[in-house]
N, C-alpha and C positions, 0 to 999 in steps of 0.2 A: 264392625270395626275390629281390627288384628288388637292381639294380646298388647306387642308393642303401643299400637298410635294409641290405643287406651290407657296407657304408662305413661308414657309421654305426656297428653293433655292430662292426666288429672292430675299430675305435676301439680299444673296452671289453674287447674280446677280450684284446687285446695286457695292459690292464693286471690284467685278471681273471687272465690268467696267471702273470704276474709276483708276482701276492697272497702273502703266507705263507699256507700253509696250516693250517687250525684242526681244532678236535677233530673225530671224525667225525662228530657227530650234526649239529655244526655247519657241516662245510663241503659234507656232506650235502645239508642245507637251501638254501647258498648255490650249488649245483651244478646244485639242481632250477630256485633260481629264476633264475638267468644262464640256462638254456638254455630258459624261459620268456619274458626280454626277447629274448634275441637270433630266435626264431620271430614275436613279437609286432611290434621295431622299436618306434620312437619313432611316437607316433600322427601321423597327419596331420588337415588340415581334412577331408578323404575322410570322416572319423570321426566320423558324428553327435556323440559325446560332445564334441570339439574344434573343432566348427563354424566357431565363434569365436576360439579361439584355435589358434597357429599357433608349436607349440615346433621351429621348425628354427633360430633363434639357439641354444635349446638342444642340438640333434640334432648342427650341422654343425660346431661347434666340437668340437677335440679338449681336453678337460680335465684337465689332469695329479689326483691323486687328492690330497685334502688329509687329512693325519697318520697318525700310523703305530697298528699294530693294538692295542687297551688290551687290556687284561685279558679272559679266557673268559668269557663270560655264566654267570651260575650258573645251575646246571645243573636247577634246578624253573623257571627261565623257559622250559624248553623246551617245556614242555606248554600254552604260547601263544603263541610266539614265531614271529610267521609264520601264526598260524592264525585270525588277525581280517581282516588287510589284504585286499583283493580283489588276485585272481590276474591283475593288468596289468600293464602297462610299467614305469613308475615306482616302485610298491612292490618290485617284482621286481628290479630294478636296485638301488634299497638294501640289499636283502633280499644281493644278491650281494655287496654293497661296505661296508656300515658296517662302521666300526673300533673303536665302543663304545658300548656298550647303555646307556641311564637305564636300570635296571630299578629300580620303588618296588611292595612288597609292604606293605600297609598287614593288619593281621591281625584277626582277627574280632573286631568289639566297640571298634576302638583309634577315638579320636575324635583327630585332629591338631590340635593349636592354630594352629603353622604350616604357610603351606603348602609345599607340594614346588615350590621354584622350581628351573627347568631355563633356561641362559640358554646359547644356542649362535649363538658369534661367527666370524665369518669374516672374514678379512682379506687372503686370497691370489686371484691368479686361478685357481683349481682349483675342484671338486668337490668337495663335502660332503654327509655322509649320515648326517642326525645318526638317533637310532634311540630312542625309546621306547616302553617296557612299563609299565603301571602296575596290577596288578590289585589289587583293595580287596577287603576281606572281608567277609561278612553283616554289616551292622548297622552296617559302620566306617563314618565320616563323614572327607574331609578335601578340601583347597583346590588343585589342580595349575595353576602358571600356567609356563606354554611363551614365553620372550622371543626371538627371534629378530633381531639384528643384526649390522652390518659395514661393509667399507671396500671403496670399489673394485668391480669386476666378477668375479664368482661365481654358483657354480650352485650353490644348495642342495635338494637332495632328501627330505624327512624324511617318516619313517613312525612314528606316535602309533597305538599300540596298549591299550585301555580297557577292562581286564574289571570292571564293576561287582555287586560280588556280591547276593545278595539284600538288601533292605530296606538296603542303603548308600549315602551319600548322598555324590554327588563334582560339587562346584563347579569347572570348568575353564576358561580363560582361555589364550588363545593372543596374543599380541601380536606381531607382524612390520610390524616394522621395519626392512628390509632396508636394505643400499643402493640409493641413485636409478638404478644398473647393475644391480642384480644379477638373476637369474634366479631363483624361486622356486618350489617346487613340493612340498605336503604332502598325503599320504592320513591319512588319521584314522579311525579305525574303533573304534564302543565296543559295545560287549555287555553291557547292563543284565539283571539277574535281576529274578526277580520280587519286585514290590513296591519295587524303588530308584527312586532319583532322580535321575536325571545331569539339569546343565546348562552347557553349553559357551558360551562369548562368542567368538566368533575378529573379530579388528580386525587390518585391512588395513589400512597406515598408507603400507609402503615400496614398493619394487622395483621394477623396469623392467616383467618380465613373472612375472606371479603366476598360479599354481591352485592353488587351496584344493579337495580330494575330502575330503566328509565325510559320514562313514555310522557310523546308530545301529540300531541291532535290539532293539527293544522286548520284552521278556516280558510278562506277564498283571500288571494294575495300575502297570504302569512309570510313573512322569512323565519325561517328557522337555525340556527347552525347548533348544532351536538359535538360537539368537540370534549374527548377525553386523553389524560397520559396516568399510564400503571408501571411504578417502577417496584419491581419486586427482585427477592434473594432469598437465601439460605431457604428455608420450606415454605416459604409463603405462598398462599397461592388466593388468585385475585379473579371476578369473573362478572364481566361487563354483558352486561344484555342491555339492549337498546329497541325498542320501536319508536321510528317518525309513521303517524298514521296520517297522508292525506285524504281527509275529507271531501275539503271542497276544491272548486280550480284555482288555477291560477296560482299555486303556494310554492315557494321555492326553498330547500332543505341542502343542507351541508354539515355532510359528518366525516371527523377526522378523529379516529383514535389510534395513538399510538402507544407502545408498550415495549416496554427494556426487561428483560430476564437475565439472571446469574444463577449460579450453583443449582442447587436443586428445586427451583419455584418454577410456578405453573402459571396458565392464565386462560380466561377462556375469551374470546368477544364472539357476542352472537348481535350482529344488527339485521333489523327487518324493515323494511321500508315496506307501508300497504299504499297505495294507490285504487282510492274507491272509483267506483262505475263512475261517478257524477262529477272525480276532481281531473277534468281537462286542462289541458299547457301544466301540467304538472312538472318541474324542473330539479330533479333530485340527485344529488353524486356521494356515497357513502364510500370512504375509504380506510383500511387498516392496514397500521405499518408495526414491524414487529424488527426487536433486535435480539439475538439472543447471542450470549455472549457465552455458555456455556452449554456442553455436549448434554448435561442432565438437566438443564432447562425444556419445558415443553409449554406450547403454545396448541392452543384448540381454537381454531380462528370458523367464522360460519356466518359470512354477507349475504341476508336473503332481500329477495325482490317477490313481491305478491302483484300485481297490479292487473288492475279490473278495467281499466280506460284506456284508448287507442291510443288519445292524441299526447301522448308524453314524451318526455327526455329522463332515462332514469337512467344511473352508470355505478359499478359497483365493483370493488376489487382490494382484496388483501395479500400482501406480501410477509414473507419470514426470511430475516437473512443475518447475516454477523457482520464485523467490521470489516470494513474494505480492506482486503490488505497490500492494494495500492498506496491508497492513503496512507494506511499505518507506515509502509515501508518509507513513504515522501516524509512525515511528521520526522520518523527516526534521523532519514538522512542530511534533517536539516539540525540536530544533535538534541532533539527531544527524548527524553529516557521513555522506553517501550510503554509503561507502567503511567508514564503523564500524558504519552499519543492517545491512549487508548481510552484514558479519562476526557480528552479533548473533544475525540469521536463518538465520545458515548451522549454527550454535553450537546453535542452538536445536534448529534438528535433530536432531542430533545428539547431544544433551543426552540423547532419551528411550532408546537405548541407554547409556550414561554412568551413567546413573544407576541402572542395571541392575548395575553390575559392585559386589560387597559388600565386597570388601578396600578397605579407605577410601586407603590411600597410593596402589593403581596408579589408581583412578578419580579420586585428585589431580592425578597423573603423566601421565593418560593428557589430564583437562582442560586443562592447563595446556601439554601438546605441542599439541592442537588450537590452542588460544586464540592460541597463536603463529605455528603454521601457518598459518589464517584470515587472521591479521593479516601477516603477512609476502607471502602471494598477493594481498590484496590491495591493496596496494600501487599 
């Protein structure tokens, strides 16, 4: 282990020891995966997967731990708890540090009218790990929408764990809105059976430095849709990695992310679609659309295809480009000021994720923070 990554974790060390200690199964778990980060370390750019981004503002700061330990997990969350997220750095770090679980069991057959709203705020300069489980039963149908905000400069760490049972259908919604400081970083992991439906939106709104890991595992007739939107500015910089992994046949995947840039902010998307030996009529189209609205905006765009089986339909393709300035000139000549075309077109964008999202209040919520956003940048 380098002089650094041993700096770095014993950080962590110091306050992993200090932790109260929890039931055995639990602190167990939390034993295996601290001694998992601390072999691991915090990734560097070294690390194909972080090419582009570069968490040593997260790594080199010492972060005090934020709130104290809630309640034991109940004890049927253990039979997935830990056992979706991938075995890296950051879930492992949570994994040793959350202080309370969302867990939402939703039961076979149950349809939710509402949804499971989870809204985790930070307001100190510490470390936060927020931690959810949500597994849904055959057949159950229901809405999870994940809000993420705060005040001030913070590191939030969060791991969203997704068991979708057979034939049940889970609409999810991640909205982060961080602070314009804060540090962010979520793994997301769902396991569809066969015959459900998962569809995720995740919208990147806030933060200084963001990563989004997000991974689905497809069963035999799965639908899946991945759909993301990242609007960033002034030095922000935002970076999407995505795997849809189909398993088995017959599963059909739809991924749309799109992303707005201005002045000086960055973004990365890396999606991979795997298609195993065994998942035949496989039916996949991953696409990425980018606006950049500024000469010092930069985009790192990278749609991979793995695929191990003949009998497939898989289609893949990323674009980068600015506003039309057709349009812009058509908005002007119908006596729009340059300054309101340009917010129009940017809006417009952005619209065809927007109108993707079904709960009618957050796709108000979510317009109506744009429309102000647009308009206040540009200024």
């Amino acid at each position: 282990m380098s002089t650094a990554v041993a700096e770095q974790t014993g950080l962590w060390l110091a306050e992993f020891t200090r932790q109260a200690k929890s039931e055995k199964w639990l602190q167990d778990l939390r034993d295996a995966a601290f001694a998992r980060f601390a072999a691991l370390g915090f990734p560097t750019t070294r690390n194909e997967e972080f090419r582009f981004t570069n968490v040593a503002p997260i790594a080199r700061e010492n972060w005090p731990l934020a709130g104290s330990a809630g309640p034991a997990p109940a004890a049927e969350a253990a039979q997935f708890l830990g056992k979706l997220a991938p075995e890296t750095a950051f879930p492992a770090l949570n994994t040793a540090f959350f202080t309370r679980l969302e867990y939402h069991s939703v039961p076979r057959g149950k349809v939710l009218a509402e949804p499971i709203e989870l809204n985790f705020t930070a307001d100190s300069k510490a470390a936060y790990s927020p931690r959810t489980l949500i597994v849904v039963g055959a057949n159950a149908q229901c809405t999870v929408v994940e809000n993420y905000s705060g005040s001030g400069r913070y590191f939030t760490n969060s791991v969203t764990e997704i068991v979708v049972g057979e034939g049940a259908v889970v609409d999810h919604y991640k909205i982060q809105c961080e602070s314009p400081e804060a540090l962010h970083v979520q793994t997301m992991q769902v396991q569809c059976g066969r015959s459900a439906n998962f569809t995720t939106h995740n919208i990147s709104l806030g933060g200084q430095l963001v990563r989004n890991d997000i991974g689905a595992t497809l069963s035999e007739g799965t639908e899946a849709t991945i759909n993301g939107l990242y609007v960033v500015s002034d030095s922000q910089h935002v970076d999407n990695h995505t795997i849809i992994d189909h398993a088995k046949p017959h599963a059909n995947s739809h991924e749309l992310y799109k992303g707005i840039l201005d002045d000086k902010a960055s973004a990365v998307f890396n999606g991979r679609i795997i298609v195993r030996k065994d998942a035949q009529k496989t039916d996949s189209k991953q696409t990425n659309k980018n606006l950049v609205l500024s000469d010092n905006a930069v985009i790192n765009t990278k749609p991979e295809l793995q695929i191990w089986a003949d009998d497939v339909r898989c289609t893949h393709g990323a674009t980068i480009g600015q506003l039309d300035a057709e349009s812009l000139f058509y908005l002007q000549s119908r006596g729009i000021a340059k300054g309101a075309a340009r917010e129009l077109l940017t809006y417009a964008f952005a619209q065809d994720i927007l109108d993707r999202v079904k709960p009618q209040n957050l796709r108000e919520s979510l317009g109506r923070f744009l429309s102000e956003k647009f308009h206040e940048h540009g200024k």
